[in-house]
DOVO-642257 format. One line per 8 residues: for each residue x, y, z of C-alpha. Coordinates in steps of 0.1 Angstrom, whole numbers, always signed. Layout:
<gubas>
X Y Z; ...
</gubas>
This chain:
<gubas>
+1051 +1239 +946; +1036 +1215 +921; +1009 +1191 +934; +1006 +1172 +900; +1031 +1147 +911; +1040 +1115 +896; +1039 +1094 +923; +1059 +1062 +902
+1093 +1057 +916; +1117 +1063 +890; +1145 +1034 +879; +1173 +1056 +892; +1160 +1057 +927; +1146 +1025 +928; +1182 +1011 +919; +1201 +1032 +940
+1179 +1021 +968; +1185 +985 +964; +1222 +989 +965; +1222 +1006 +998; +1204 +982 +1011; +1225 +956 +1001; +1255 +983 +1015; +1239 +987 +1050
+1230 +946 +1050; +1262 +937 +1046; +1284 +966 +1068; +1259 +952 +1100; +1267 +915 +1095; +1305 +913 +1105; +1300 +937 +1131; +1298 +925 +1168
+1267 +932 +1181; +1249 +932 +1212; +1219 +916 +1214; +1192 +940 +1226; +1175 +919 +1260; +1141 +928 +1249; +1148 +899 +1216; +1167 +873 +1220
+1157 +854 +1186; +1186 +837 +1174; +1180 +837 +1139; +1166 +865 +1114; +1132 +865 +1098; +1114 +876 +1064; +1082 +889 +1062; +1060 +900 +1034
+1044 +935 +1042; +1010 +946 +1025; +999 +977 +1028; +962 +983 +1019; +945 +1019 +1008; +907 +1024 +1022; +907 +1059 +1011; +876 +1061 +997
+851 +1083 +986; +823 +1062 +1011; +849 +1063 +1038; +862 +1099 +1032; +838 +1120 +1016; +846 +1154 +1019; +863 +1168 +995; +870 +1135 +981
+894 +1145 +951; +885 +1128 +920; +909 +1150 +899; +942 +1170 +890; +955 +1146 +910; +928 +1122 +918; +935 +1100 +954; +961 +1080 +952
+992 +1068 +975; +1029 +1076 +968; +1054 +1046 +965; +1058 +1033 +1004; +1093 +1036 +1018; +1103 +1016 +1052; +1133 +1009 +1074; +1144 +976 +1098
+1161 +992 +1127; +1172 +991 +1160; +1148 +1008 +1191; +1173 +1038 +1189; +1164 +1049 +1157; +1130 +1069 +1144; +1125 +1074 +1105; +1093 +1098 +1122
+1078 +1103 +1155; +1049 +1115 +1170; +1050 +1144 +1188; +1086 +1151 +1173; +1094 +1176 +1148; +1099 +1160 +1107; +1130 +1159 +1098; +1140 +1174 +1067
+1139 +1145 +1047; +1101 +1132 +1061; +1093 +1174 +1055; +1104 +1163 +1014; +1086 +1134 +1017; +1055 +1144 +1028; +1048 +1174 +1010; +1060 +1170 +975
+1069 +1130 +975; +1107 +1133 +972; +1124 +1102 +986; +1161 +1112 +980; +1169 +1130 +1007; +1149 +1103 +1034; +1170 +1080 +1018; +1202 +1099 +1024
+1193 +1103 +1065; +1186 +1062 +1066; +1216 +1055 +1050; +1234 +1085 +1073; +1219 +1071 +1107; +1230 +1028 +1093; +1265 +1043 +1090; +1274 +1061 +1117
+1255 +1044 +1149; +1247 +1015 +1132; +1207 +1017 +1137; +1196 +1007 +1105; +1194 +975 +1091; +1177 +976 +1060; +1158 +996 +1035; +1127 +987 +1009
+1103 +1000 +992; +1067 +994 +977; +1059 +1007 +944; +1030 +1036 +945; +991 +1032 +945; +969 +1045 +917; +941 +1053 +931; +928 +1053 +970
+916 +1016 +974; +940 +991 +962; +971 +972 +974; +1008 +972 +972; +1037 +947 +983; +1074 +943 +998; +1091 +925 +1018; +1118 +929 +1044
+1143 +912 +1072; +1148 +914 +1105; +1169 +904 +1130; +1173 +905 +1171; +1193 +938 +1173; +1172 +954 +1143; +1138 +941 +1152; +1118 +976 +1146
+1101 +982 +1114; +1090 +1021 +1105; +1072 +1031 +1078; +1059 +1062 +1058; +1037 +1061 +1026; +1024 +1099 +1017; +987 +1110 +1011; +986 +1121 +976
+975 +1148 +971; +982 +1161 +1007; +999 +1193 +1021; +1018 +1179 +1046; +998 +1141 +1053; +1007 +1108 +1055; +1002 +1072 +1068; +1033 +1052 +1089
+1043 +1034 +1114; +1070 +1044 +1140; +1092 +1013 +1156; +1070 +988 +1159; +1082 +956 +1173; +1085 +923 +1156; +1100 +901 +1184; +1086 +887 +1212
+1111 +871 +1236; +1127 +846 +1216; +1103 +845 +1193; +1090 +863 +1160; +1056 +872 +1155; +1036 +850 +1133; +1018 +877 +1116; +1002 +912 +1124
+977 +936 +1110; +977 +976 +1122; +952 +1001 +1110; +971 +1033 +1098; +957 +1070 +1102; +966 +1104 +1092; +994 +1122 +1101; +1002 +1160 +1097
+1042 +1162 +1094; +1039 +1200 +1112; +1052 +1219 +1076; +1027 +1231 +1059; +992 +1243 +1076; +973 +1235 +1044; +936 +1230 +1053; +928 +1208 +1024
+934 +1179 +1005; +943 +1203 +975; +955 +1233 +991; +982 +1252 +981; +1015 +1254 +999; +1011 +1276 +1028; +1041 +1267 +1050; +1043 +1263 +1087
+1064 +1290 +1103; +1076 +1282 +1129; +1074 +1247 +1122; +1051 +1222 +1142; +1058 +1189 +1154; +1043 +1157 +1139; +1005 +1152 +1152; +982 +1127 +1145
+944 +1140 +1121; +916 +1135 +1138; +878 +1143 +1134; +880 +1168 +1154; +914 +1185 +1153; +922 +1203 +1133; +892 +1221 +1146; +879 +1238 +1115
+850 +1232 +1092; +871 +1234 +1061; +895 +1210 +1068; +889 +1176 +1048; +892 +1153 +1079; +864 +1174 +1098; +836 +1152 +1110; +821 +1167 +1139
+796 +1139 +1142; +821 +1108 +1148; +842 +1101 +1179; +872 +1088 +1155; +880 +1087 +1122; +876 +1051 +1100; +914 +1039 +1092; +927 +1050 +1065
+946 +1021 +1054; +966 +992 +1073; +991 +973 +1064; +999 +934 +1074; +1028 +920 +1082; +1029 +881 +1079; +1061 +859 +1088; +1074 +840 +1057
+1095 +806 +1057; +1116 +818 +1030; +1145 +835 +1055; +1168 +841 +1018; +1179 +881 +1019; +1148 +901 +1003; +1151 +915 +968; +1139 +951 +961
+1109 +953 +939; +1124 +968 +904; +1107 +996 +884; +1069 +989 +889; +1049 +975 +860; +1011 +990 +849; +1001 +958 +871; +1020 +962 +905
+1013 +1002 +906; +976 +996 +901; +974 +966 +923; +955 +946 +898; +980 +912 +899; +969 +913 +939; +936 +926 +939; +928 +964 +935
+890 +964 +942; +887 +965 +977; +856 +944 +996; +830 +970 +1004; +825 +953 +1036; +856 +964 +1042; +850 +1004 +1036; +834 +1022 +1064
+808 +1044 +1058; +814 +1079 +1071; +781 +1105 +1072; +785 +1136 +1057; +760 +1160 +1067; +753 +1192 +1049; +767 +1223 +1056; +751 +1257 +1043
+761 +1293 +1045; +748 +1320 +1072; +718 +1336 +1062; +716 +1369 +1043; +707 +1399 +1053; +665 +1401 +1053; +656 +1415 +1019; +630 +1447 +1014
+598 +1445 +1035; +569 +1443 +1005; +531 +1449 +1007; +504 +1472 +1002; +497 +1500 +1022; +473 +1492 +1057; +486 +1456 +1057; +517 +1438 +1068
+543 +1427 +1044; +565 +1398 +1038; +603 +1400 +1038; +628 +1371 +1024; +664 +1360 +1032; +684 +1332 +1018; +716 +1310 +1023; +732 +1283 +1002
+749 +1248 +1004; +785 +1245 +1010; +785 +1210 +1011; +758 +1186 +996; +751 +1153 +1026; +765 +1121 +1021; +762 +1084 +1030; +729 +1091 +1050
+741 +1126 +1068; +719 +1152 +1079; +696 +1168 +1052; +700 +1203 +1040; +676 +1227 +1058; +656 +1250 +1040; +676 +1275 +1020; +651 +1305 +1022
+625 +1318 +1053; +607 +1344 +1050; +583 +1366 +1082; +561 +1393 +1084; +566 +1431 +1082; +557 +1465 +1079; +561 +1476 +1045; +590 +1501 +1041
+576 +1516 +1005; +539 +1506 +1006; +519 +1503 +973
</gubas>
């Protein structure tokens, strides 16, 4: 499987996306409905999302990749929908389409379950998009509606380049009562989609038999030195990314963002450079082979000798980690050939 991906969403999809969403807008209006208890608002509501990238090489050090691909985010797709309805869940298994998704990027056949579940049990209300992310630190833009029988909003936005990882949100509520919320922020973390038990940011497909269920990265699980979220030293991992959610006054039906432009992939129209206040710091401490075996004892004849063994740096410290130790030692002996 290629990991060079281009992450762009093409015209074609970007098209056929907006007239489903337009398809599954309209086929839920005429219906009757009943309003779900939990939200009784009695009108709909528009919100812009923003999702922001902090996937840097401060905040994420190890095995940061800076090439063939570098880090960047694949285009964001997301879904209004009703509380009995799950684009992913934690703890579930990935669905075929998230499983696409996830590992090489491939929208179409997500697309084709959203549009499958809005047709026949009528969870879904809408569908949008956010163009993809050039790099690890920047920010891209959508917006959506919602209304009181659809008032969920999931999300998934793949790490790129990623076995199986990604960033979401699963049904999160944007009514309150009677009311909608005025605006939110959520910080994101990984997620492993269960498919392929790739260690590394760049490793090659190696894929999950049987298949796993969705589980959220941590420092400290998977709990191996080479995978690229392994920090031993921290309690949790700094997000990711987050994304913010902020009520608008406009309440006209959204429009999907059309093919993105050099400006609206790299984020430079909204601001690409992140605030460095806003990057966490994560130590990297050094990590070093086992020793080698203790080389030839050396010396001359009647006194004692001097023997050597070595070991080298797997990982070099960063962002004030733990130093390397010394890379050779060396003791006392009894010569074995003595001069």
């Amino acid at each position: 499987m290629e990991r060079d991906m281009n992450v762009s969403s093409t015209s074609s999809v970007v098209h056929w996306l907006a007239s489903l969403t337009l398809t599954l807008l309209g086929s839920v209006h005429p219906m009757p409905v009943t309003i779900d208890p939990v939200c009784t608002a009695d009108t709909t509501a528009k919100y812009s999302l923003t999702f922001t990238g902090m996937w840097s090489q401060t905040s994420f050090p190890k095995q940061y990749p800076i090439y063939r691909p570098p880090a960047q985010w694949s285009p964001l797709i997301g879904v209004t929908h009703s509380s009995d309805y799950h684009i992913w869940q934690r703890n579930e298994f990935a669905s075929n389409g998230v499983r696409e998704f996830s590992e090489k990027g491939e929208a179409w056949t997500l697309m084709k379950e959203v549009e499958a579940a809005g047709e026949r049990i009528q969870s879904v209300y809408g569908l949008f998009s956010a163009p993809a992310l050039v790099g690890g630190t920047g920010q891209m833009t959508s917006e959506f509606e919602v209304f009181a029988r659809h008032s969920f909003l999931s999300f998934i936005v793949r790490i790129v380049p990623s076995p199986d990882w990604f960033l979401g949100v699963d049904s999160f509520d944007l009514c309150e009562g009677d009311q909608w919320k005025e605006s939110v922020t959520l910080e994101l973390y990984p997620y492993d989609a269960g498919t392929d038990s790739g260690f590394t940011f760049s490793s090659p497909n190696f894929e999950t038999i049987p298949q796993d269920k969705v589980t959220q990265i941590t420092s400290s699980s998977p709990s191996h030195p080479a995978n690229s979220f392994y920090y031993p030293r921290l309690k949790n991992l700094p997000p990711m990314g987050k994304v913010t959610l902020t009520k608008t006054k406009n309440n006209q039906i959204f429009s999907i963002p059309m093919e993105p432009t050099q400006f609206n992939q790299t984020g430079n129209e909204i601001g690409n450079e992140i605030e460095d206040s806003l990057i966490n710091s994560t130590p990297l401490d050094c990590e070093v082979s086992a020793w080698s075996p203790w080389g030839l004892c050396k010396g001359k004849c009647g006194d004692s000798g001097v023997r050597h063994r070595t070991r080298y740096i797997h990982l070099q410290p960063a962002n004030n980690g733990v130093v390397c130790p010394p890379l050779e030692e060396e003791n006392k002996c009894i010569p074995d050939n003595c001069l």
